[in-house]
N, C-alpha and C positions, 0 to 999 in steps of 0.2 A: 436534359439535366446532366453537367456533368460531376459535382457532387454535393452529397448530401450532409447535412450538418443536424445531427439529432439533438446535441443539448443545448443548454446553454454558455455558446463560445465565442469571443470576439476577438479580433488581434491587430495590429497593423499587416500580419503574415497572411491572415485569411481576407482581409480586405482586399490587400495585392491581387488572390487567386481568383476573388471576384470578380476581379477587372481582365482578367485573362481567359476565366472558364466563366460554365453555366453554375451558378452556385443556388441553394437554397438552405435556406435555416429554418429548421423550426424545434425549437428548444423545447415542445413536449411530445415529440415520437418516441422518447426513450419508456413513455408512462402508458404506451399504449401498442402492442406487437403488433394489431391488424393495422392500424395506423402506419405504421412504421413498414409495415412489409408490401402497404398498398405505395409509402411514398418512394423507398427504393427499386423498385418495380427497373426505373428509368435510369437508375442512377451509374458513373461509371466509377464514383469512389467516394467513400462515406468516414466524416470522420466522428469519434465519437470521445466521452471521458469515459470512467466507470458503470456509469447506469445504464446505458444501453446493453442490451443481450443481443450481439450476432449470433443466434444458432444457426444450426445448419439448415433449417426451417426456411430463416429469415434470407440467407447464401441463398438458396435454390431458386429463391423468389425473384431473384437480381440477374438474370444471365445478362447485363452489361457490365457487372462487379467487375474491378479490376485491381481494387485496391480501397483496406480498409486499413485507418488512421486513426493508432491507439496514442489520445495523449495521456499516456502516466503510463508506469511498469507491468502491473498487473494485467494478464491476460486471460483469468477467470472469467470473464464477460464476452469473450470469443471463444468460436468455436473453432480453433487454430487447425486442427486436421481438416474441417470439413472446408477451408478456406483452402487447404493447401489440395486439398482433392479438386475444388471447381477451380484452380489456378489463379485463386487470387491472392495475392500479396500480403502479408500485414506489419502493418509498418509502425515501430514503437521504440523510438527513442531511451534506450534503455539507459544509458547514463546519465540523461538529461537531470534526475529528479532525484539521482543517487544523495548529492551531498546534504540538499535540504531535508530527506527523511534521517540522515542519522544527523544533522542539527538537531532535527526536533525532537530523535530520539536519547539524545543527550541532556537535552531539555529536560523532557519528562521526568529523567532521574534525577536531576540535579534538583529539578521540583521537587521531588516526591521525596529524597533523599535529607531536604533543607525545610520542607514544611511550606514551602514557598504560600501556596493557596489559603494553607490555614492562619499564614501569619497575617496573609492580606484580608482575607474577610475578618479577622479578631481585631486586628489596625482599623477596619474602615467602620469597626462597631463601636467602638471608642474605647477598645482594650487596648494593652500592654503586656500580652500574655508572653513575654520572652522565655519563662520555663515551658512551657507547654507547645513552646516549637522551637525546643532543644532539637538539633536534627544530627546526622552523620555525615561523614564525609567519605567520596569515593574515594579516596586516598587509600590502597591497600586493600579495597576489595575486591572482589569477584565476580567479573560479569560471566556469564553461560549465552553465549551468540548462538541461539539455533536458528541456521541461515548462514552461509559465508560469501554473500555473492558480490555485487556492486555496492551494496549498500551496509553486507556485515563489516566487510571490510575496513568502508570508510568509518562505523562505530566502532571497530575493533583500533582504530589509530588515535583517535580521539579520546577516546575512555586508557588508551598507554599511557596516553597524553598528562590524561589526570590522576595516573601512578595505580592503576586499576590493573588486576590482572587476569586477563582474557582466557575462555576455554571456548572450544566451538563443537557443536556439532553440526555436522552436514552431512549426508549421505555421500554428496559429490566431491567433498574434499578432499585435496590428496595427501596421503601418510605425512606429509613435511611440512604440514601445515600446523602453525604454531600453536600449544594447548586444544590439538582436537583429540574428540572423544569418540569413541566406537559407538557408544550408546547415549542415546539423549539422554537415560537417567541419570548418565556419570555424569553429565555436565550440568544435571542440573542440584544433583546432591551438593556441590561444590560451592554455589552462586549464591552470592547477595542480592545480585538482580541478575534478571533475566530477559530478555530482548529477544524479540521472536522478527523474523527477517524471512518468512519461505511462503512459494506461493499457494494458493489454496488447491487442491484437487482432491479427489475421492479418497486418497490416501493419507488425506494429512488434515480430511474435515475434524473437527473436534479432537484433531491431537492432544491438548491442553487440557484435559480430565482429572476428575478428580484424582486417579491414579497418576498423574505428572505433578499435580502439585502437592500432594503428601510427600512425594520426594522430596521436592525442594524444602531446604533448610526453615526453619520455622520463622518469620520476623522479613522476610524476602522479597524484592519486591517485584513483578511480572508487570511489564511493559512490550505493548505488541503496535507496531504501525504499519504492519504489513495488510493481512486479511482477516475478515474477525470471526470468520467463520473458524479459523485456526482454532477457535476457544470455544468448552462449552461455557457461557457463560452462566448459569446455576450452578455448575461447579466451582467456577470465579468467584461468583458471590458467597459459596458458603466456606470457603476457602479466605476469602478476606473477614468474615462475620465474626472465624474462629478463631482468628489472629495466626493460623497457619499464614499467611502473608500480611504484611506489614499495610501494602498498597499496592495500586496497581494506577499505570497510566495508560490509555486508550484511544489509538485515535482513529482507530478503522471497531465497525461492530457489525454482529452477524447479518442483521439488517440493517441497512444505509437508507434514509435516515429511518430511525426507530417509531412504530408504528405508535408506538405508546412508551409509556415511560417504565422504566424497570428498577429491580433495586440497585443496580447500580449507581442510577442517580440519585440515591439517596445515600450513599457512603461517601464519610467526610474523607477518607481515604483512598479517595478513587480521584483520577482527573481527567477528564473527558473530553477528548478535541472534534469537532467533526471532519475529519479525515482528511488532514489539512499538510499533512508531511510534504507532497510535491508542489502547496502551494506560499511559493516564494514570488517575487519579481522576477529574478533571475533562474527561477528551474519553467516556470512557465515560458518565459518570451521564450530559452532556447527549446523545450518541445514542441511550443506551436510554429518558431522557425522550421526545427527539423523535420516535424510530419507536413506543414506543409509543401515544404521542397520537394520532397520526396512523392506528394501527392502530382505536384507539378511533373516533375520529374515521367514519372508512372505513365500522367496521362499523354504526354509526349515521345511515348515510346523507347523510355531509358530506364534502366533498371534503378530501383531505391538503393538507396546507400544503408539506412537504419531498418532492415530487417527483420523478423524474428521467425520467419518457416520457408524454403526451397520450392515453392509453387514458381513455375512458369508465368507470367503474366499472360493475360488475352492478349489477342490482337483487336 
């Protein structure tokens, strides 16, 4: 086998690579680790979305790895050092998916901002409730971008766009970077909404605490499409219950999908996507173009083009 396909993925791109390599699919290794670590065993490169876990467990188990294929940005579901120790590759189209998350993250606000949800289920009930979904306009407010990367960015140009004016925090950003903040709190004291854009690690799990959102201005509204582990979410909730925030839009959650139902989905204030930001026509065709080329690529004995760690490839 020369690769593995753990969830469920179809494309014209991975079609092609079937007609060239050994491929196999099977869209539930990602729900089962023995399963998955018995079927890479053979494998020379696996591509996966968010659900599958490569640990280093699952690496060690592979000595044919030579390249593993992240479709979407986040790389919380590798284990990117222990790939780049056994020299294997990991290849993630990072721009691929940039525009369509701050679409949607424009989205949210403009929902949550306009009432959008509440107006439509009070319309399809046979109301007329136009007082009751008086809403605001971003025209002159304040978003707090924590996150400045591929995809702060492109929210940061779009929300100019709409006469909105931007503060950022980032660790990584540099002094000359427009409205940034030294401290998340000062960005987020500041903001009407807030838009979280950073990837999940040991250091940033449950960033979003009760102590972040007392900061934030009272009436405010926290929108995250990034990682949802970013958030504790009983702080969210008791934080939206108080009218300490207005709303909140959601399209990534701590668990993907949720094991059971929480109070989140019970707040008419809340809007909840399942984790849909990279899924356009057009962010999809070009990541699964891109990883698989690179899959090609790889297995050919050429280096990837869309990288994300300095491993040596096998021979």
């Amino acid at each position: 086998m020369d690769i593995l396909v753990t969830e469920e993925l179809d494309a014209p791109a991975i079609q092609r690579l079937a007609e060239k390599h050994r491929l196999l699919r099977d869209g539930t290794l990602w729900k089962d680790a023995a399963k998955l670590k018995a079927a890479i065993r053979e494998a020379r490169a696996v591509m996966v979305r968010n659900q599958t876990q490569i640990t280093a467990e699952i690496i060690a188990a592979a000595p044919q790895l030579v390249a593993i294929g992240r479709l979407g940005v986040g790389l919380d579901n590798i284990d990117v050092p222990a790939a780049s120790k056994a020299g294997v590759v990991v290849i993630a189209p990072l721009d691929a998916n940039a525009t369509s998350v701050a679409e949607l993250t424009l989205g949210l606000m403009l929902a949550l901002a306009r009432k959008i949800p509440a107006g439509d289920r009070s319309t399809k009930a046979g109301g007329w409730d136009r007082k009751g979904c008086t809403g605001i306009e971003l025209d002159g407010r304040t978003l707090a971008l924590c996150g400045y990367g591929r995809i702060g960015r492109r929210v940061a140009a779009r929300a100019e766009a709409f006469g909105m004016r931007v503060v950022v925090f980032d660790p990584f950003a540099g002094a000359e970077t427009p409205g940034r903040c030294g401290r998340l709190e000062d960005a987020l004291a500041q903001a009407d909404f807030v838009s979280v854009h950073m990837p999940l690690s040991a250091e940033t799990k449950h960033m979003f605490d009760t102590g972040k959102f007392d900061v934030m201005k009272r009436g405010a509204f926290f929108i995250n499409t990034s990682r949802g582990g970013l958030v504790d979410e009983a702080a969210l909730v008791a934080a939206l219950r108080s009218g300490q925030l207005a709303g909140a839009g959601l399209d990534v959650r701590e668990v993907e999908p949720p094991r059971a139902a929480t109070e989140l989905e019970t707040l008419d204030n809340v809007i909840l996507t399942p984790h849909i930001g990279a899924f356009t026509a057009e962010a999809q065709t070009r990541t699964i173009e891109a990883v698989a080329a690179d899959i090609d690529r790889v297995l050919r004995g050429e280096p990837a083009q869309n990288f994300v760690n300095f491993a040596q490839p096998r021979r």
